[in-house]
N, C-alpha and C positions, 0 to 999 in steps of 0.2 A: 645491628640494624639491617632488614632485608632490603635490598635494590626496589623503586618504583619499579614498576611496568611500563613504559614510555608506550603511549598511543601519539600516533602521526595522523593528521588530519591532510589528505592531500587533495586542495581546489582544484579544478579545472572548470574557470568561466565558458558560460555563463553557470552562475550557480542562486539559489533560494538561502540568504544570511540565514532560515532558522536549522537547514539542514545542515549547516554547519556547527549553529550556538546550541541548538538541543542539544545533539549527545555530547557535544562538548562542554557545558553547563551538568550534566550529567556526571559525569568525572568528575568533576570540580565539584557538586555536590557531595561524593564521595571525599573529595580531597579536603574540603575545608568541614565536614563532618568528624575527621579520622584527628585534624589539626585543635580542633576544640576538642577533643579526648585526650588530650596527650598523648596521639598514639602517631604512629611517621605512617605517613601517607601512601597507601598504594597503587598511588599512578601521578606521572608526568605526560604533560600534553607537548603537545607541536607542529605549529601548522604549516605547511609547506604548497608552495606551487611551481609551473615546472623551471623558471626562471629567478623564483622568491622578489621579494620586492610588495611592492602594493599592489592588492589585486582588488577590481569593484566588482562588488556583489551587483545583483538583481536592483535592488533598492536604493542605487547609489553609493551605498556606504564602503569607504575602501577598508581593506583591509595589510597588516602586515604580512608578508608570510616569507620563509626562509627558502633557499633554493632544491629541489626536491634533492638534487645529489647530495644534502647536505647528510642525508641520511646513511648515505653509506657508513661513515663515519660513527654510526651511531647505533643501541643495540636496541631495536624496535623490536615490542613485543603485537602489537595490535596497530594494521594501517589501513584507516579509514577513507574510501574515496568519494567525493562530494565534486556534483555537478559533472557536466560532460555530454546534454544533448540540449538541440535548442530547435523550436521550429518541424518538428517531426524528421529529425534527420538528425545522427548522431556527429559529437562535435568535438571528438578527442585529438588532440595532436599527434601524430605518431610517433614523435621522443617520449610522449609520456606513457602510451601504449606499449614500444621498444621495454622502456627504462623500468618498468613494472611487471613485467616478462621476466626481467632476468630477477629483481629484486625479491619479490613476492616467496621465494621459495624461502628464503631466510628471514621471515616472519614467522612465529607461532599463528598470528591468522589475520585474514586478509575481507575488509567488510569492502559495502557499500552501504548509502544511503540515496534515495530515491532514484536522479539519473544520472549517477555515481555508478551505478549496475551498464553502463556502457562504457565508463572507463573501464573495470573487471573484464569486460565482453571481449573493448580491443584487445587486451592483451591475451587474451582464450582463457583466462582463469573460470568464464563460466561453462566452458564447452562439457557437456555432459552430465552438467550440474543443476539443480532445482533454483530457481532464483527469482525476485518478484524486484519490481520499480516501480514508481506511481501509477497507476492503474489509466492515467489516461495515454501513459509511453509504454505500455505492457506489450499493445499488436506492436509496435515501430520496434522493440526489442527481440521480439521473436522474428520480426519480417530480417532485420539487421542482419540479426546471429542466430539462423535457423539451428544450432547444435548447442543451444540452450534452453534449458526446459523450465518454460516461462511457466509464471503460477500471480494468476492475477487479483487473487483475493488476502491471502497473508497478508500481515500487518510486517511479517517479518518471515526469513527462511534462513536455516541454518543448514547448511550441508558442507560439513566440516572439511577443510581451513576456512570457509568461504561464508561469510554470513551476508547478505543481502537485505533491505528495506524497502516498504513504500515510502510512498513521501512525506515533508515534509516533517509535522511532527511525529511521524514514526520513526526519526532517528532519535526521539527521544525514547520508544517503545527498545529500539535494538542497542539503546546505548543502556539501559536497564538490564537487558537481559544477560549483556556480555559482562554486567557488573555481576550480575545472581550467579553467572556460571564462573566468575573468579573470587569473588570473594564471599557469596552467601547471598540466601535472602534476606537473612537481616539485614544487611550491609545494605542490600539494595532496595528495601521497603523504607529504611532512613532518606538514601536518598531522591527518594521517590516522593516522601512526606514531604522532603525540603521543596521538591521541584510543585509540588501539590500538584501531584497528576496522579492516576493509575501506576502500578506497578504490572499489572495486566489488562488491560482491558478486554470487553468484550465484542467480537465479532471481527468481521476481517473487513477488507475494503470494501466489499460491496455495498454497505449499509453508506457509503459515502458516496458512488459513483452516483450517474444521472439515469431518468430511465429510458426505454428501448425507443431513442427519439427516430433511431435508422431505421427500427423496424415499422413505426408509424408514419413513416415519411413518403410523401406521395413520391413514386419511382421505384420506390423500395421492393425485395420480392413480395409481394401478399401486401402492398401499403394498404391501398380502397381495402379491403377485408381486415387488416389491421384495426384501421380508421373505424369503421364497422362495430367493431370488435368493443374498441374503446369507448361506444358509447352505451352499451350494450352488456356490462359487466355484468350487473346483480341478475338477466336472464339466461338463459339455455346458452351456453356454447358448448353444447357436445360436437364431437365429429362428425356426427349425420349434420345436426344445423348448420355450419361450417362447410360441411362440402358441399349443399344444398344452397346458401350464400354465395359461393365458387361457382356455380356450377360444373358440379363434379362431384363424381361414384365415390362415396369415402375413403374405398381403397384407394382410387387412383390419387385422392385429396391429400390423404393421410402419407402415400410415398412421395407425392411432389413435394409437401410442404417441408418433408425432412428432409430432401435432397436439396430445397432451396434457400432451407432457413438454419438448419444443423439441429431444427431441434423437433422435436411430437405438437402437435397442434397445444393437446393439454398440457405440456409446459409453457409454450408461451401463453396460453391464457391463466396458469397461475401466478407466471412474472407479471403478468400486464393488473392482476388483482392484486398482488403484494404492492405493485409499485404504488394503484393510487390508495390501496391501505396505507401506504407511507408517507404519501402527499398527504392521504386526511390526517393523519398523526402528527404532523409540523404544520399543519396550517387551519386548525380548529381543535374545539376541544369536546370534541363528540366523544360518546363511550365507546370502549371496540366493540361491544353489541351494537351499534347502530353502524358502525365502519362496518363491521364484517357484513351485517345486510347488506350494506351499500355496495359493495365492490365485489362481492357473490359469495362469496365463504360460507353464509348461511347464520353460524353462529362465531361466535366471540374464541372458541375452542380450536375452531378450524384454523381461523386467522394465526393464531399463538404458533399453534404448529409449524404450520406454514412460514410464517416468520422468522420460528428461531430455525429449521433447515438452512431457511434461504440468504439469512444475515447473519446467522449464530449468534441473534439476543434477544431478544424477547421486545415486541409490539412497546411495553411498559418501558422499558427501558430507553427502549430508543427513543420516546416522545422525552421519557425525561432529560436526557442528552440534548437531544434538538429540536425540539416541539417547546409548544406555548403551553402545555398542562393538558390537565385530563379531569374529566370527571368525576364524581366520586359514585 
C-alpha cells in the first residue's frame, strides 16, 4: 500500500470559508472516489493555523484547526496557504511569515489560494516568481511586494514549487489542477464530474472583473473625454476625433494619453466597446449582430474576435455563463 500524500491547508484570518472548502472538497472528492473503488486513497488532508484551535471564517462559521507547528512532526507533501490580507493592506503575522520561511523548503510544493499569495509574499517564497490573487488584491500585491511578478488575469499560475490562485472558486480550479499533475486526468475529470464544475474552464479573470469605472470617473486622467467617449461608442473614435474632442494635435494627443493612461487611445476605446458588448450580453438578449452595431465593432465577426483576445471565450459563451440567453 503506497503512503497518501498529506496536503496541509494553512488559515490565516481573515479568510473566505470557500477558499478553503473548494480545493479542500476537491481532494476529498478524489479521496472518497478512490474509497468506492477499492482502491487506498491518495491523499490526506489537514488543516492548520498559526495557534490551532478554533478559528472564524468570513461568515461566521468557526472552524477546527491544529497548531501549525504540528507539522513539523509530520511528512507534508503539498501546503496550501488561505487567507492573509484584509482591507487593502496585507495581514499576515510574522510567526507565521518566520515559520513558513524555514518550513516551506521541505515541502514538494507550496500553493496559495486567493489572498493566501500574501502569506507566500511574507515569507519571499514569491520574490521572482509569476503569481496571481483575486484580481481586485492584484495592485495591493504588487504595491506590497514590488519583487513579485504579479499576473492579474490567470485563474491560476504555476511556477514550480510554488502554485498560486485567484479567488475564491479558483481554488477549486488549482485544487483540480494539482490533482491532474499527480495523479492524471482521469483521476481529476472524476473528480471534477463529482464536484460538477469544469475541469478547465475558459478565460482568465477578466471576464469577472468590473469595467474601467477609474477611467470614466470625473478627475480621472481623460474622465470628460472618457465620459464623452462612453456615449459615443457605435461613432468615429479615431485619434483625429479624439484629439479634436481634446483639443489637441493627434500627435501631441496620442503621446499624452499614453503617458497618462499606460495605454493607445485605440485600446481603450476597444476595452470601453468590449465592456458595454459585455454589459449587453448579461443584461438582454439582443443578437451579437445587433451588440456589435451598438457598441462599434460593426459586425457580429469583429465583436467575437475581439472578445475571445480580450477574455479568452467567446461572446456565446460567456452570455451562457452569465447572461439571461440569446437569441437565435
Amino acid at each position: 500500500m503506497s503512503q497518501p500524500r498529506l496536503v496541509a491547508f494553512l488559515l490565516v484570518p481573515p479568510f473566505v470559508l470557500l477558499d478553503l472548502a473548494g480545493p479542500l472538497d476537491a481532494f476529498h472528492a478524489v479521496i472518497r472516489n478512490a474509497t468506492e473503488q477499492g482502491q487506498d486513497a491518495p491523499y490526506k488532508t489537514v488543516v492548520v493555523s498559526e495557534h490551532g484551535g478554533p478559528v472564524e471564517t468570513g461568515s461566521g462559521i468557526t472552524l477546527h484547526t491544529e497548531p501549525m507547528r504540528a507539522l513539523d512532526a509530520m511528512q507534508v507533501d503539498t501546503l496550501i496557504a488561505v487567507g492573509g490580507a484584509v482591507a487593502h493592506r496585507p495581514a499576515v503575522p510574522g510567526p507565521v511569515g518566520d515559520w513558513l520561511r524555514d518550513y516551506a523548503p521541505r515541502v514538494r510544493r507550496v500553493c496559495s489560494v486567493c489572498v493566501g499569495a500574501f502569506v507566500l509574499a511574507s515569507a519571499g517564497l514569491l520574490n521572482g516568481r509569476r503569481a496571481t490573487t483575486h484580481w481586485l488584491d492584484t495592485a495591493m500585491l504588487q504595491a506590497c511586494y514590488p519583487e513579485v511578478l504579479v499576473e492579474s488575469d490567470p485563474i491560476y499560475v504555476r511556477a514550480d514549487p510554488v502554485w498560486t490562485s485567484a479567488g475564491i472558486t479558483a481554488g477549486i480550479d488549482l485544487g483540480l489542477a494539482l490533482i491532474e499533475d499527480d495523479c492524471g486526468v482521469d483521476v481529476a475529470l472524476q473528480a471534477a464530474r463529482r464536484l460538477v464544475v469544469f475541469l478547465k474552464r475558459a478565460g482568465g479573470q477578466s471576464q469577472f472583473s468590473p469595467p474601467l469605472q477609474e477611467q470614466v470617473a470625473a478627475g480621472a486622467p481623460f474622465g470628460d473625454l472618457h465620459e464623452w467617449m462612453s456615449q459615443r461608442l457605435d461613432g468615429d473614435l479615431s485619434v483625429m476625433r479624439l484629439a479634436e474632442q481634446a483639443n489637441m494635435s493627434p500627435r501631441t494627443f496620442a503621446r499624452s494619453y499614453l503617458a497618462r493612461t499606460g495605454s493607445t487611445p485605440a485600446k481603450a476605446v476597444e476595452r470601453m466597446r468590449l465592456e458595454a458588448a459585455r454589459f449587453a450580453l448579461l443584461d438582454s438578449d439582443a443578437s451579437l449582430k445587433r451588440i456589435a452595431a451598438r457598441v462599434g465593432f460593426g459586425d457580429e465577426q469583429n465583436l467575437r474576435r475581439a472578445f475571445q483576445r480580450q477574455y479568452g471565450v467567446t461572446p456565446v459563451a460567456y452570455r451562457e455563463r452569465f447572461g439571461v440567453g440569446c437569441e437565435a
